[in-house]
C-alpha positions as CSV (number, residue, x, y, z in Angstrom):
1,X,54.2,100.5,98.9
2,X,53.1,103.8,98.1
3,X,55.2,103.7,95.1
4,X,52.4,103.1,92.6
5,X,49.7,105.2,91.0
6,X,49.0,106.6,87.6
7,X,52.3,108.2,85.9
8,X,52.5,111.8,85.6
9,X,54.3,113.4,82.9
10,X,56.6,115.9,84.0
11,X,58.8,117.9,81.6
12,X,59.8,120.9,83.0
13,X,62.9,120.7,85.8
14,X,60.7,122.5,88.7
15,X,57.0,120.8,87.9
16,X,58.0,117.1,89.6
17,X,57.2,118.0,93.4
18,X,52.9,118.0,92.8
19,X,52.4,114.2,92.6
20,X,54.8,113.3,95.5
21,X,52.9,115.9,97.9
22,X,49.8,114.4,96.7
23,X,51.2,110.8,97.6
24,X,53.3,112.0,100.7
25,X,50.4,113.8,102.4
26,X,48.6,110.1,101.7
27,X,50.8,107.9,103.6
28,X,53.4,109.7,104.8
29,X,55.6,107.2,106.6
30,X,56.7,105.5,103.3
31,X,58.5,108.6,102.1
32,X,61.6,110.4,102.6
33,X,65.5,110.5,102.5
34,X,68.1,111.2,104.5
35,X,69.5,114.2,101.7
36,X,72.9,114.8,103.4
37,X,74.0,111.1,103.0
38,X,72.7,111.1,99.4
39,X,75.3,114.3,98.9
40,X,77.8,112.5,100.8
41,X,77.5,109.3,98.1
42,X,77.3,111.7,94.9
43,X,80.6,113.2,96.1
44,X,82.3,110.0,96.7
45,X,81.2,109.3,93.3
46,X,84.5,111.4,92.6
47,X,87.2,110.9,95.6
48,X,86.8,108.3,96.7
49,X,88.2,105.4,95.0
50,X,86.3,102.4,95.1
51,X,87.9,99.3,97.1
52,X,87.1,96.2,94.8
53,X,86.0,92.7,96.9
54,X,88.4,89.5,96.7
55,X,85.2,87.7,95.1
56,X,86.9,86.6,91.8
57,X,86.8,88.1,88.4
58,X,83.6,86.1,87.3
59,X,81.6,86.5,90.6
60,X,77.9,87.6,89.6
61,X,77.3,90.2,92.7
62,X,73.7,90.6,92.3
63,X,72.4,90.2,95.5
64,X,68.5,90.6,94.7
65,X,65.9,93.1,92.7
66,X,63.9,95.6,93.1
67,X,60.6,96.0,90.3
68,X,63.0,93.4,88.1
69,X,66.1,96.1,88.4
70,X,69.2,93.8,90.0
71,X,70.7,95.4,92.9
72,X,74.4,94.3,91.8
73,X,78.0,95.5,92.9
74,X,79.6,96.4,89.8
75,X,82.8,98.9,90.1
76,X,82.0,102.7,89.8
77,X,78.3,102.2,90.3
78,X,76.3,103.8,92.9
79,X,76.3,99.7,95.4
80,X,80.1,99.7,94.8
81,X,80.8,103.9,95.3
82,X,78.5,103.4,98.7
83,X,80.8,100.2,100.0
84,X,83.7,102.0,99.2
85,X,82.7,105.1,101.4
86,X,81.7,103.0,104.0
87,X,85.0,101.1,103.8
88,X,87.1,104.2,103.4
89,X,85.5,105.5,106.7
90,X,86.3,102.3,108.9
91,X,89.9,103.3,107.4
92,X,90.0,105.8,108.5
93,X,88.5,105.7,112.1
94,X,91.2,103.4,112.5
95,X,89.8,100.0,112.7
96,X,92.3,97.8,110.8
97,X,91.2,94.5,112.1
98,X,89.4,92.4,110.1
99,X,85.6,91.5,111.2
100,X,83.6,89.3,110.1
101,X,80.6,90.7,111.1
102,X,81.5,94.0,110.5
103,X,82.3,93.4,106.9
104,X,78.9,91.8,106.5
105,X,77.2,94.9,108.1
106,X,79.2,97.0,105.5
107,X,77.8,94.8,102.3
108,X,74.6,94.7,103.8
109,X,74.2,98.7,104.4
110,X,75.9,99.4,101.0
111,X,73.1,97.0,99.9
112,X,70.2,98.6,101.4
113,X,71.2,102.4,100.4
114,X,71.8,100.7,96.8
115,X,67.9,99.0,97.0
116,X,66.1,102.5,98.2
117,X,68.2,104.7,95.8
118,X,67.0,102.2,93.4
119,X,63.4,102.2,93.7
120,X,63.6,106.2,94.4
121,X,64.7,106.2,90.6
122,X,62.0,104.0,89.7
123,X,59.6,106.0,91.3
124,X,60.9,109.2,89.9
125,X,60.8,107.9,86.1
126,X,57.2,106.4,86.8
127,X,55.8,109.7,87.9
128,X,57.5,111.1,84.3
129,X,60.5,113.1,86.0
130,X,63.8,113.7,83.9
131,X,66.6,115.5,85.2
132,X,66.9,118.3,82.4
133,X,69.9,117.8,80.0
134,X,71.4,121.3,81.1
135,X,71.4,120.5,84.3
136,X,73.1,117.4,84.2
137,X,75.8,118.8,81.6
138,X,76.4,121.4,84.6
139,X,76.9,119.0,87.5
140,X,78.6,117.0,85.3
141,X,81.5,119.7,84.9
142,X,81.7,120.0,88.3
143,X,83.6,116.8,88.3
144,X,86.2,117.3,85.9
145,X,87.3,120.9,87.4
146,X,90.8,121.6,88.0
147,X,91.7,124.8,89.9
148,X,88.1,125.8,89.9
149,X,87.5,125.9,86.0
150,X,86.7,123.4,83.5
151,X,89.6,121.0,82.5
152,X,89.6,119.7,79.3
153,X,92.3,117.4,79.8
154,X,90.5,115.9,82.6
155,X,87.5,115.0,80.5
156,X,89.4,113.9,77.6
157,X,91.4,111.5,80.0
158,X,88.3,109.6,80.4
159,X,86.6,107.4,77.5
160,X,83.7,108.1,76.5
161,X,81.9,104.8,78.0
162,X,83.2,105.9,81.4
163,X,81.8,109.3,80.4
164,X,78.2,108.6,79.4
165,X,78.1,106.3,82.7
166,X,79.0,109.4,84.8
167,X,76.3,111.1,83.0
168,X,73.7,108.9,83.5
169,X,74.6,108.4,87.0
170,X,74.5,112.2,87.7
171,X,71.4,112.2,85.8
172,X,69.7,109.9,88.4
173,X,71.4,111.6,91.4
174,X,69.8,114.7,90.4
175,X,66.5,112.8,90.4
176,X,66.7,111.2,93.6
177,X,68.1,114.5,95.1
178,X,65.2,116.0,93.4
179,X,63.0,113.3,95.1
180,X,64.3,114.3,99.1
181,X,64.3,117.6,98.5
182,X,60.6,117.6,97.7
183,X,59.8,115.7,100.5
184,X,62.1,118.0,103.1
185,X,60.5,121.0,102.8
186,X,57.2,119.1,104.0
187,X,59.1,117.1,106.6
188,X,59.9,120.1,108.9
189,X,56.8,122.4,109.6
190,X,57.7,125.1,112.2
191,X,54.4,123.9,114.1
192,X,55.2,120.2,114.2
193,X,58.6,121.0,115.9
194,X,56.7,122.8,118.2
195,X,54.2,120.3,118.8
196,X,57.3,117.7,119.8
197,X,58.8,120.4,122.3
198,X,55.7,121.0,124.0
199,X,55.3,117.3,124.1
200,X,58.1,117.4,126.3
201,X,57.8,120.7,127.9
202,X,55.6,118.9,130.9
203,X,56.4,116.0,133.1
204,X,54.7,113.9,135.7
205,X,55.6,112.0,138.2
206,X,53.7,108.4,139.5
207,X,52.5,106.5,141.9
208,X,50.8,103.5,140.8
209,X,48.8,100.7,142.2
210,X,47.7,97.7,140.1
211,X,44.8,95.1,140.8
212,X,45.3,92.1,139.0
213,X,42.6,90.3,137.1
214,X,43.7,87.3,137.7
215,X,42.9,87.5,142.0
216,X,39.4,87.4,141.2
217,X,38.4,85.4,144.1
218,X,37.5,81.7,144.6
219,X,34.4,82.5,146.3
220,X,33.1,84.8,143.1
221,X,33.9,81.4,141.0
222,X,31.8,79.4,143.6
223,X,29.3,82.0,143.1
224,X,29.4,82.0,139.7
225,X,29.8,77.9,139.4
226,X,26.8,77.8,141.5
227,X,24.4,80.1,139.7
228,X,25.4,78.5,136.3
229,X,25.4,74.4,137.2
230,X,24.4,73.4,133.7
231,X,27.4,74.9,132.2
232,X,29.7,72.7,134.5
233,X,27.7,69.0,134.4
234,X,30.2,66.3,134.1
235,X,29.6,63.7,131.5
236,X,31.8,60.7,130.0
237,X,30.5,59.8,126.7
238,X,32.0,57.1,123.6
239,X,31.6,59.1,120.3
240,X,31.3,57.6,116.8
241,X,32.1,59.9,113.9
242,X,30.8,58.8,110.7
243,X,31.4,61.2,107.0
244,X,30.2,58.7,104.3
245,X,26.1,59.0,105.5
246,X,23.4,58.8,108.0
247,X,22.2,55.5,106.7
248,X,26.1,54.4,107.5
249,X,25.9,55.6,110.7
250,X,22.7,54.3,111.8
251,X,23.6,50.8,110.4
252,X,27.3,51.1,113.0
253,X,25.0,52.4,115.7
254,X,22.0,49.2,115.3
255,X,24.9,46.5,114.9
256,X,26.5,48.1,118.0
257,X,22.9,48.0,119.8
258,X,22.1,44.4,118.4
259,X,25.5,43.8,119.6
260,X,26.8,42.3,116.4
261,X,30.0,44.1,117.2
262,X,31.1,46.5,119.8
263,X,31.3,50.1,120.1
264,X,35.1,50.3,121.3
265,X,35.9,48.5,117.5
266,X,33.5,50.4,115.4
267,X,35.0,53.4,116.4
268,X,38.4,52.1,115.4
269,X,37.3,50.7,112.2
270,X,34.4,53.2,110.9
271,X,35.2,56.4,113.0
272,X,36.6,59.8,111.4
273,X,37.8,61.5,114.8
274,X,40.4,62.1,117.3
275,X,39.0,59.7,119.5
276,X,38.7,56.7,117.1
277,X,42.2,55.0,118.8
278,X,40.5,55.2,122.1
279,X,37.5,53.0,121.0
280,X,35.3,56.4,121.1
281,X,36.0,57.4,124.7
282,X,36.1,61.3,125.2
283,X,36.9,61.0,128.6
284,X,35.3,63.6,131.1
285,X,33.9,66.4,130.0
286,X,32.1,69.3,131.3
287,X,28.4,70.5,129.4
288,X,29.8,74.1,127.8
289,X,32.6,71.6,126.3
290,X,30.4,69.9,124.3
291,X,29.1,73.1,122.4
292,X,31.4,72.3,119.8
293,X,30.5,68.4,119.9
294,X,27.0,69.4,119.3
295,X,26.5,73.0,118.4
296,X,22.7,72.3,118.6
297,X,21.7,73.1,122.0
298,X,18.5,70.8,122.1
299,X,20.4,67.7,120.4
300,X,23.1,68.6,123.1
301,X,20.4,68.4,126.2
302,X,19.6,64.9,125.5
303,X,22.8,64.0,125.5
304,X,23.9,65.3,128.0
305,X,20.7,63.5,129.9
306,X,21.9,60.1,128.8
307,X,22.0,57.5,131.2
308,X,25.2,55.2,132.0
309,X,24.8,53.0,129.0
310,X,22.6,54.5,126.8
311,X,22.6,55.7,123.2
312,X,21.6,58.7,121.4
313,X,20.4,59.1,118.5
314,X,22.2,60.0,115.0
315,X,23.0,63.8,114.8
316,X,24.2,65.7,112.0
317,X,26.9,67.8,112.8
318,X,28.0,69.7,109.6
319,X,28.7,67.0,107.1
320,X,29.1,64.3,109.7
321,X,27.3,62.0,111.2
322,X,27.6,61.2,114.8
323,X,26.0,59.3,117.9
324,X,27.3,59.0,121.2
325,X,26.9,56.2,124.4
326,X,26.8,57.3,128.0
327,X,29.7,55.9,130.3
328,X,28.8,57.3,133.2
329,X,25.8,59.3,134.7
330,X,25.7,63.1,134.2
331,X,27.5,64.5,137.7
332,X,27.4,68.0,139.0
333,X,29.9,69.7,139.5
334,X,31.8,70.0,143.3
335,X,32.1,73.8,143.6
336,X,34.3,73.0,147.1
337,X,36.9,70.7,145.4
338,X,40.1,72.7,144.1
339,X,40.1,71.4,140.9
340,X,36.8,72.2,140.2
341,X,37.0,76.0,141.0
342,X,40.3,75.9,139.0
343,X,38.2,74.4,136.2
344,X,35.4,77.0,136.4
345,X,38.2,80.0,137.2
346,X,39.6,78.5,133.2
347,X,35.6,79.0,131.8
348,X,35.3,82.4,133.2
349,X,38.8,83.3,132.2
350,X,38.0,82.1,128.6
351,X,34.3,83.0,128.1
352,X,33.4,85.5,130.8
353,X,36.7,87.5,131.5
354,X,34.8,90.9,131.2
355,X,33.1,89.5,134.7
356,X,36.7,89.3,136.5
357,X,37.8,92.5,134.7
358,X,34.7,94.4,136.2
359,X,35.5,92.8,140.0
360,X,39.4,94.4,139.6
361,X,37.5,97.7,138.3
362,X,35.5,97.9,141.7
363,X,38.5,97.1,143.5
364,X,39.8,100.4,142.0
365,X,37.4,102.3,142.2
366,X,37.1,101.5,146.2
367,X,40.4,102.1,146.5
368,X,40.6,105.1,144.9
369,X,37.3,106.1,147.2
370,X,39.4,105.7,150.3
371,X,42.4,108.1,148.7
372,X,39.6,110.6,148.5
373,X,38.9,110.4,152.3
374,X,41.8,109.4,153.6
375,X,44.9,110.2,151.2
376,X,46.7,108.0,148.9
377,X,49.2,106.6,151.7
378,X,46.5,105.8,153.7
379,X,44.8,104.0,151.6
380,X,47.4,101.9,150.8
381,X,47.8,100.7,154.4
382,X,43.7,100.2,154.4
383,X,44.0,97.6,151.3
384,X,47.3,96.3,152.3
385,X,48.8,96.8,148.7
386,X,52.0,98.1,147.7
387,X,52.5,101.1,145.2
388,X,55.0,101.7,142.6
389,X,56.7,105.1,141.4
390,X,57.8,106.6,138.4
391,X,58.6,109.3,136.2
392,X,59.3,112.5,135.9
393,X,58.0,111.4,132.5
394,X,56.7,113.6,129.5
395,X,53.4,112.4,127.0
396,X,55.5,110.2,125.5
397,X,53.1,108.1,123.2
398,X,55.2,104.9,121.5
399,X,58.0,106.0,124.3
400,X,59.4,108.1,120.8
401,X,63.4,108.4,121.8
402,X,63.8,111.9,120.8
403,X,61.6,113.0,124.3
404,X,64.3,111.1,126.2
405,X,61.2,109.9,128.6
406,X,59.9,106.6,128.5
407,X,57.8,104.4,130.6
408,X,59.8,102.1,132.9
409,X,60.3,98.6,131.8
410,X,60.7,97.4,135.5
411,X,56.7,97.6,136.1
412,X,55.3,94.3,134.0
413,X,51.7,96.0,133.9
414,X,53.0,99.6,131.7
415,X,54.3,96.9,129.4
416,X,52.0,97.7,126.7
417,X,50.9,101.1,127.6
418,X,53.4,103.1,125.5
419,X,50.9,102.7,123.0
420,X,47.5,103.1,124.9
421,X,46.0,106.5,123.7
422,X,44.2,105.8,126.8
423,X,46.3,105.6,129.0
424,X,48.4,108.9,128.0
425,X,45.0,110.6,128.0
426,X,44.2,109.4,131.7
427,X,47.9,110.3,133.2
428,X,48.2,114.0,131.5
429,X,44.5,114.6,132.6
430,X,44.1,113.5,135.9
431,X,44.4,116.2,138.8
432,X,48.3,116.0,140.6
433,X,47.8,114.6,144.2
434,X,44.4,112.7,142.8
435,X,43.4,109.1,141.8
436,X,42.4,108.7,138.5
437,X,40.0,106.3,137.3
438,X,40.3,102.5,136.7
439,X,42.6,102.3,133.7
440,X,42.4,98.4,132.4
441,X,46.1,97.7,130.9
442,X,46.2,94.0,129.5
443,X,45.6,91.6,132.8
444,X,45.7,94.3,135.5
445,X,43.5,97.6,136.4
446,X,45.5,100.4,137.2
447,X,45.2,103.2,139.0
448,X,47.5,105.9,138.8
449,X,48.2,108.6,141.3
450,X,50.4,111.7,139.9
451,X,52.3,112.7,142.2
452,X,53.5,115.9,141.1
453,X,54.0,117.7,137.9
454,X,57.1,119.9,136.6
455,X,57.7,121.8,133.3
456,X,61.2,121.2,131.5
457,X,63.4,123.8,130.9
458,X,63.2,125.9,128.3
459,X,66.7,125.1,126.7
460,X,65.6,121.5,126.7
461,X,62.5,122.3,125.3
462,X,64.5,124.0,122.2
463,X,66.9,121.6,122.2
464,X,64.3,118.8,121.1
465,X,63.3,121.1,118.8
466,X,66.2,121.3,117.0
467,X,66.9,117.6,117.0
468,X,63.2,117.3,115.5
469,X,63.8,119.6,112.7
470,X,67.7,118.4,111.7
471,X,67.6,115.0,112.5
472,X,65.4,112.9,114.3
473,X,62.5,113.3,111.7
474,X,64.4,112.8,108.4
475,X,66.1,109.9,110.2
476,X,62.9,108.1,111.5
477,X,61.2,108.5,108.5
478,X,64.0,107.3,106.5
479,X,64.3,104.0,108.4
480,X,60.4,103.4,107.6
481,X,61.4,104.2,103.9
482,X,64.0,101.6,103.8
483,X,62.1,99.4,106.0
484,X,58.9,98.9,103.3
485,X,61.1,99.2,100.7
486,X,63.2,95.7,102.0
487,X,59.8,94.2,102.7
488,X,58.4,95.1,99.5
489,X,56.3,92.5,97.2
490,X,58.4,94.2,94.1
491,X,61.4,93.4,96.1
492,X,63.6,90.1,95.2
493,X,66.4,89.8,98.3
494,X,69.3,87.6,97.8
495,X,72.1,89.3,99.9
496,X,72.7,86.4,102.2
497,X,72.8,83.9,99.3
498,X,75.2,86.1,97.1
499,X,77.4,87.1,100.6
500,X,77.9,83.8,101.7
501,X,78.7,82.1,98.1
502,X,81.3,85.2,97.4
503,X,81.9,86.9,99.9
504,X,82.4,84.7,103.1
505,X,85.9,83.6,103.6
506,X,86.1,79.8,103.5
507,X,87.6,77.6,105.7
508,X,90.7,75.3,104.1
């Protein structure tokens, strides 16, 4: 992840935040924090009490690693302090059943937060940052106040191993805090929250027609069947398949011809390919099929030519050695039987889709033609299609849930458009009460007709806004944080291991 690069030593408290804007501005998605939930966990550090698991005094809770450091649950540490706040607030909501599931979403979030405030430490004391030792002694009295002062008798209550834990735990809170802090202030740019609102400050609205690839017509694949015959010659050739030598092959191929033995058990006994159970037999096969037979066109051509009967000659084909007999005379193909256009409609959909793609791209563009002269309702009754509507939707690229505007999922062909710069680019800039050009989206062409075009409110306009700068953004980003940290080569993950041996209830 982006956690890497050459250390940089930091010694003063404020000189930390350089090398993290460097590395921030370089891949931005793999950093951040969610700050308030870090503040939440630091004070739960002190009230609230941790809720121990029934897992047995000598259970080894270490559910994985990250860079070597074992994520364990170990009483008063940072894995056990998160559980316990998590646990405390199902308390407390009120939820006093016991759930399986629920207690394994518990472990596994307390889990998560312990693996990213892990590796935030790592990467805070790779890049040479130590919380000062001031500043730590003054957080550190924070926790023993009483009354608002310093209480002695609160600090002396504690030993001294639970003391220097505290420390060092406050030390690396400071860090991590430290760590999202430097990253909020570059999270939040006034112009990027103003960039989100104006992204949903205008809406369309749709109509939408589609043309299918896949209608291109029989008679195009007659056409094209027609005008290329030699890809679609039928042949039925017996193939041989020899890796030791040519001299092996041609002494199979002139015992076969003297008939000392037969081709149907030489294939068994010396052939090296899929067809060697059938005695050689290929079965039917049409001319562009045997490209990868016999990738040399020339070679292939006399093949192909053999008569019922007949033998070719020994061809190399990479580090094999092959030769082939003719079953059957070379046929053309019956561009009126069904399974034959079927066959050629598989070959064009395979090798020459752009052809189909461009007949559904004229069938647009006609169509859209006809709106011109004759309107868009018009024009539907002239092609005898059906439109579709949606919207009012906003530019909504990746159908983001903080515009609350997304592309339908009841029309198949926008399945994949959410993320088609294209596409976006074609709706937001086509005239309202116009056509807009063929727009191909996966097996379909589109063409999209807005049908009108409002602009939001502007309370809703602020209110996204505001959601961008105090939530959504520090949210998102912290989701993709977690996300490559989980996924992480320097990550070790044995939760479900460690949950099921010690955690799980068992049966009897």
């Amino acid at each position: 992840m982006a956690f890497k690069g050459k250390k940089m030593p930091v010694h003063a408290e404020n000189s930390s935040g350089s090398e993290f804007v460097r590395r921030f501005k370089t891949n931005p998605l793999l950093f951040t924090g969610t700050i308030v939930v870090l503040v939440i966990v630091v004070v739960a550090f002190v009230l609230v009490p941790a809720i121990v698991p029934n897992a047995g005094q000598s259970a080894d809770l270490t559910f994985g690693s990250y860079d070597k450091i074992p994520i364990s649950y170990v009483p008063g540490n940072y894995f056990a302090q998160y559980y316990g706040m998590l646990a405390q607030y199902r308390q407390n909501s009120g939820d006093t059943n016991y759930n399986q599931f629920a207690d394994y979403e518990l472990w596994l979030a307390a889990y998560q937060a312990a693996t990213v405030h892990t590796a935030v430490i790592q990467e805070m004391k790779e890049s040479g940052y130590t919380a000062p030792a001031k500043l730590v002694d003054r957080e550190v009295a924070k926790q023993y106040q009483e009354n608002g002062r310093f209480s002695t008798e609160l600090y002396e209550q504690e030993d001294s191993n639970s003391r220097l834990a505290r420390w060092r735990r406050t030390q690396d809170d400071i860090a991590a805090l430290r760590f999202y802090s430097d990253l909020q202030g570059m999270l939040k740019p006034s112009a990027a929250a103003a960039f989100a609102g104006k992204m949903a400050a205008l809406q369309r609205s749709f109509d939408i027609v589609s043309f299918p690839v896949e209608n291109y017509p029989d008679t195009e694949l007659i056409a094209y069947g027609e005008e290329n015959a030699g890809l679609f010659r039928l042949t039925h050739l017996s193939k041989i398949t020899v890796s030791s030598s040519e001299r092996e092959a041609q002494q199979i191929l002139t015992s076969i011809k003297d008939g000392i033995t037969t081709f149907e058990e030489s294939a068994k006994t010396y052939s090296k390919d899929a067809y060697a159970e059938k005695g050689g037999d290929m079965g039917i096969k049409a001319a562009h099929e045997l490209v990868v037979e016999i990738p040399e066109e020339a070679a292939r051509e006399k093949v192909i030519a053999l008569k019922k009967g007949e033998y070719s000659d020994v061809i190399q084909v990479n580090a094999q050695w092959v030769f082939f007999r003719a079953e059957d005379d070379t046929k053309n193909e019956d561009t009126s039987d069904a399974a034959a256009i079927g066959r050629i409609r598989s070959y064009v959909q395979s090798f020459e889709r752009g052809r189909m793609e461009n007949w559904a791209i004229d069938q647009a563009k006609e169509f859209a033609a006809i709106v011109e002269k004759d309107g868009f309702e018009s024009a539907l009754g002239q092609k005898g299609i059906a439109k579709r509507s949606f919207g009012p939707i906003a530019l909504n690229y990746g159908n983001v849930d903080l515009l609350n505007s997304s592309l339908p999922d009841t029309i198949p062909e926008l399945y994949s458009s959410a993320s088609d710069e294209t596409f976006w680019k074609t709706a937001f800039s086509t005239p309202v009460n116009s056509p807009s050009e063929p727009l191909v989206q996966g097996g379909n062409v589109l063409v999209l007709f807005p049908s009108s075009e409002t602009e939001a409110e502007e309370a809703a306009v602020e209110s996204i806004e505001s959601v961008y700068s105090t939530y959504w953004l520090t949210n998102s980003l912290e989701l993709s944080l977690r996300s490559y940290i989980m996924t992480s080569d320097k990550m070790e993950d044995r939760f479900m291991e460690t949950f099921l041996r010690y955690l799980m209830p068992q049966n009897g």
